[in-house]
TORNU-537356 format. One line per 4 residues: number of its first residue (from 1); for each residue z, y, x of C-alpha. Coordinates in nm, 2 decimals, padded with zeros to 4 digits, always signed. Example, Ala and Ser with C-alpha at 12.3 -4.5 7.8 and 13.67 -1.06 7.14 Angstrom:
REM TORNU-537356
1> +00.78/-00.45/+01.23 | +00.71/-00.11/+01.37
REM end
This chain:
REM TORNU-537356
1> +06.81/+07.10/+07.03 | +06.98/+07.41/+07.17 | +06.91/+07.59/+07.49 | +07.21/+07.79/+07.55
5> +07.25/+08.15/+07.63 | +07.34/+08.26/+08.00 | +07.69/+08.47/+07.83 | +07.63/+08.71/+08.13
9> +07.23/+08.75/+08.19 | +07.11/+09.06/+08.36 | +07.11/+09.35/+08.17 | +06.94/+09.70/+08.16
13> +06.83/+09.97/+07.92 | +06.53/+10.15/+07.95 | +06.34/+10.48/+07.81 | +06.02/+10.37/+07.96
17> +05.89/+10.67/+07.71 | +06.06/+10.93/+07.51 | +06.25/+10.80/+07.20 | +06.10/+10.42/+07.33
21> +06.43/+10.23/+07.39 | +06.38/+09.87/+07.52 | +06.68/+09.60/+07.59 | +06.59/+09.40/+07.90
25> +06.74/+09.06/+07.94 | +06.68/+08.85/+08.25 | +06.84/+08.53/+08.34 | +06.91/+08.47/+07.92
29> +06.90/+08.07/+07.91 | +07.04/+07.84/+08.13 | +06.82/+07.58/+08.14 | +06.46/+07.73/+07.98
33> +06.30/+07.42/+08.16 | +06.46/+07.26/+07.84 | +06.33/+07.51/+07.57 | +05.96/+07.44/+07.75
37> +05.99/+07.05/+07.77 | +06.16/+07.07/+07.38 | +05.84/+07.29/+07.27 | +05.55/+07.03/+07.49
41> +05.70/+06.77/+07.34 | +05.65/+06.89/+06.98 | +05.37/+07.03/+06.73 | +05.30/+07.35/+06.67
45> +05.12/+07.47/+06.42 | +04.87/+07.80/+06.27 | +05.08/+08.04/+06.12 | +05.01/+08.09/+05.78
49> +04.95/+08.47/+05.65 | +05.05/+08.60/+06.01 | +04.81/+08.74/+06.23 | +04.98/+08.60/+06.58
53> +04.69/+08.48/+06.78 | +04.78/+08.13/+06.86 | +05.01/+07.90/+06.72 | +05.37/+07.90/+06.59
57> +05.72/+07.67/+06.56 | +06.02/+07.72/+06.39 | +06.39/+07.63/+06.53 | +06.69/+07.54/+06.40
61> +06.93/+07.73/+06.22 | +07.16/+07.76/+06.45 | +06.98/+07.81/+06.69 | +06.88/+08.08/+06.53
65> +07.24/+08.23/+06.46 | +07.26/+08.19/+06.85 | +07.02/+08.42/+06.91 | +07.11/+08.67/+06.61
69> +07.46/+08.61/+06.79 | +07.27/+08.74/+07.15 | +07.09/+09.01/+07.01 | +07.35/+09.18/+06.86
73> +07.59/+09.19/+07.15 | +07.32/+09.35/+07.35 | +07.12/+09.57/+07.09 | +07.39/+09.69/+06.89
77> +07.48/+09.98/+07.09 | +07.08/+10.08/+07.24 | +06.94/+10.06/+06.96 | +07.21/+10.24/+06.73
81> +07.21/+09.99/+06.49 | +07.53/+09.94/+06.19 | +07.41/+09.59/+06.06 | +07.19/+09.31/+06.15
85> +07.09/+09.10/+05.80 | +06.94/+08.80/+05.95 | +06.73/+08.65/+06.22 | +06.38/+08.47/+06.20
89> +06.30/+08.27/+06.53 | +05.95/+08.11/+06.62 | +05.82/+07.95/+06.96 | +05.47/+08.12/+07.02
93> +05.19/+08.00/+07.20 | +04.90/+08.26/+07.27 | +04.59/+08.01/+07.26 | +04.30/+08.24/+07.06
97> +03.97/+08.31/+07.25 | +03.90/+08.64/+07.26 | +03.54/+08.59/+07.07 | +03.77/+08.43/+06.77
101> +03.98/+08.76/+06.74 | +03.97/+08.93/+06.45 | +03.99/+09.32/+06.43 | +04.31/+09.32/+06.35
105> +04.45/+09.15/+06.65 | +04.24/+09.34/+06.85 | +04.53/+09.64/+06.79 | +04.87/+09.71/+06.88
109> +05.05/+09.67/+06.58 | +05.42/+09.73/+06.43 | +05.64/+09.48/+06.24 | +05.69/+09.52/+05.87
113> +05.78/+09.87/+05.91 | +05.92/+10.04/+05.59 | +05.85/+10.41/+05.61 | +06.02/+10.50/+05.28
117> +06.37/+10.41/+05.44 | +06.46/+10.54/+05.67 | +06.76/+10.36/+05.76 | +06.59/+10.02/+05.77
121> +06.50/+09.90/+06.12 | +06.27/+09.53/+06.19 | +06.35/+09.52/+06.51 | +06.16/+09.25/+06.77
125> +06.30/+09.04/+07.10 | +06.08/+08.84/+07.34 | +06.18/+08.59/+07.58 | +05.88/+08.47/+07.81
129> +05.90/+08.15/+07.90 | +05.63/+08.11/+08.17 | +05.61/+08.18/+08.54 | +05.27/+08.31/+08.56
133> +05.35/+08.72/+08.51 | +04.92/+08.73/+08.45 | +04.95/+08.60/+08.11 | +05.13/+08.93/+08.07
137> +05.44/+09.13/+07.95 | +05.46/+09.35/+07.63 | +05.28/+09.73/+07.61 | +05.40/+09.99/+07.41
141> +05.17/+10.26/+07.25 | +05.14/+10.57/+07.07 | +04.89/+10.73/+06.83 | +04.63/+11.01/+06.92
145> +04.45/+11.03/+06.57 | +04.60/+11.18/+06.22 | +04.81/+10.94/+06.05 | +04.49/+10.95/+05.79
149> +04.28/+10.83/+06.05 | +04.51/+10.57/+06.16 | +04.52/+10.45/+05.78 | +04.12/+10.41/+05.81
153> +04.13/+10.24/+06.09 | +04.36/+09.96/+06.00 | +04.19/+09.95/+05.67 | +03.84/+09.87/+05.79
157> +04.03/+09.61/+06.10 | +04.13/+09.43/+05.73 | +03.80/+09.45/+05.55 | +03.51/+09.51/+05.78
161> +03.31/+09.21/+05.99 | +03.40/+09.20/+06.37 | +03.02/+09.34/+06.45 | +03.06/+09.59/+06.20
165> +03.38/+09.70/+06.28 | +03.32/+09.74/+06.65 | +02.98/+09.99/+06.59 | +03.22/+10.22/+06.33
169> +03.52/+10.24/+06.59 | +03.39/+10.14/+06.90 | +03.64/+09.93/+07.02 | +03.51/+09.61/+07.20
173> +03.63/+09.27/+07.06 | +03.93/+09.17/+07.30 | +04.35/+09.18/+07.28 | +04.48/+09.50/+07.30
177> +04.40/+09.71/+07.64 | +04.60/+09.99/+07.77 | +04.28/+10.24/+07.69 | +04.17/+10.31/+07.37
181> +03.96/+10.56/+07.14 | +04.28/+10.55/+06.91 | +04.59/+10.46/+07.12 | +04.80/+10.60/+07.43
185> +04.96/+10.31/+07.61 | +05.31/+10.47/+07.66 | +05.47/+10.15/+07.87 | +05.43/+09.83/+07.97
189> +05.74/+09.58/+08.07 | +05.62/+09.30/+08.26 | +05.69/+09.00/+08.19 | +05.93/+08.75/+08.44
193> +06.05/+08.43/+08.38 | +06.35/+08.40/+08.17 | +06.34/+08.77/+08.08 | +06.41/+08.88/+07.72
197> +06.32/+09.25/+07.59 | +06.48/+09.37/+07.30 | +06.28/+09.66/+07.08 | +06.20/+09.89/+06.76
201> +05.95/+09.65/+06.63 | +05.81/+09.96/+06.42 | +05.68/+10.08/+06.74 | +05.34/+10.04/+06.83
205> +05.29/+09.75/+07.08 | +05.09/+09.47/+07.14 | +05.12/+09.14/+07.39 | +04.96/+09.23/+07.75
209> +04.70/+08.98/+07.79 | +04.40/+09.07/+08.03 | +04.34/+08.73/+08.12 | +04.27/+08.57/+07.82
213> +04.07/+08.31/+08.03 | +04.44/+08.20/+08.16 | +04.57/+08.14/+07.81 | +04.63/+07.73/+07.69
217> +04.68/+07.52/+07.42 | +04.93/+07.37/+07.67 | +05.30/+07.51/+07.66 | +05.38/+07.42/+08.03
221> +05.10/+07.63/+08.17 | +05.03/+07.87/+07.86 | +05.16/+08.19/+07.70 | +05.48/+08.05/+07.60
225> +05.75/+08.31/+07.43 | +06.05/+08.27/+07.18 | +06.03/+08.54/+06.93 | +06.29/+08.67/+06.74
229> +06.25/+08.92/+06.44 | +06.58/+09.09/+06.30 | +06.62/+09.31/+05.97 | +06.89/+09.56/+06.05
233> +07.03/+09.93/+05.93 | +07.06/+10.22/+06.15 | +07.34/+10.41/+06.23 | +07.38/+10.73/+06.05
237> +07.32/+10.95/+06.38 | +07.01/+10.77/+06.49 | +06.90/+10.85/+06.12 | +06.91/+11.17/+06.18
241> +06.80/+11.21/+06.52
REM end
């Protein structure tokens, strides 16, 4: 199966905060109907040591390269990147009630960020494949505690009970919400049908779901989104910007 790329979707750049530079795609496939019937008509499956809240499928490999292929015509230059190493691709369904969230997905989060190289880069891509712009886009956020704090907090979100957790922190069980004790919501890009973003996946952020009573185990009506995660380097002057 491959859904192939519109080779001239919309494009625009945006600094929806300072130093935040997101990649917006819309019109990317030219048929999604088919990437939506392809993923109904298929099993997806719990993703093992990932904390997604919902459930996961792989692609194919070249579909795959495709995408790698998309992302780096378009990301290249915003995001001041030199090389792009590979691409992982998964179909995503949001499904998990909120009362079966764990404290760790009731934070924004960053993807496997390496803070001892600073050339490296995990950089993120979403493409949201539902109509309904209430299951929600993507929010970006910053810290307001010390980076020690910070550290506690994801450390007890790892090893503390939900109850337990909530009384230390006080943050209610539920996905991420623009307020929070620990977290300034710096952004939000909403989400449209067909749209891609393209991001820094070592910047804070979080899916925008305040209607988790809309999410569903069904991919025509659900949370559906094709996530791409790419290991790149940085370009020297972006390192030391």
């Amino acid at each position: 199966m491959i859904s192939l790329f519109n080779p001239q979707p919309r494009v625009q750049v945006l600094e929806p905060a300072p130093g935040l530079c997101c990649v917006v795609l819309d019109d990317v496939l030219q048929e999604p109907e088919t990437l939506v019937s392809f993923a109904t008509d298929r099993r997806f499956e719990s993703p093992e040591g990932n904390l997604y809240p919902g459930q996961v499928m792989g692609l194919s490999t070249e579909f795959d390269q495709r995408l790698r292929d998309l992302f780096w015509q378009h990301a290249r230059g915003p995001l001041a990147l030199r090389r792009c190493h590979a691409a992982y691709v998964r179909l995503a369904l949001a499904t998990t009630p909120v009362d079966q969230l764990q404290p760790l997905q009731w934070l924004c989060h960053r993807d496997r960020i390496n803070d001892d190289d600073p050339e490296a880069m995990f950089a993120a891509s979403v493409l949201y494949l539902f109509r309904d712009p209430a299951l929600g886009g993507t929010r970006f956020f910053a810290p307001r505690r010390p980076a020690r704090e910070m550290a506690e907090l994801f450390r007890d979100a790892e090893l503390l009970a939900p109850a337990d957790f909530s009384a230390r922190h006080g943050i209610a069980p539920g996905y991420p919400a623009e307020d929070s004790p620990y977290f300034d919501c710096v952004a939000t890009v909403p989400a449209a049908w067909n749209r891609m973003i393209i991001y820094d996946g070592g910047r804070y952020h979080s899916a925008a779901i305040d209607r988790p009573d809309l999410l569903s185990d069904d991919p025509a009506r659900g949370r559906l989104t094709l996530n791409g995660f790419f290991p790149c380097r940085r370009q020297a002057a972006a390192r030391l910007a």
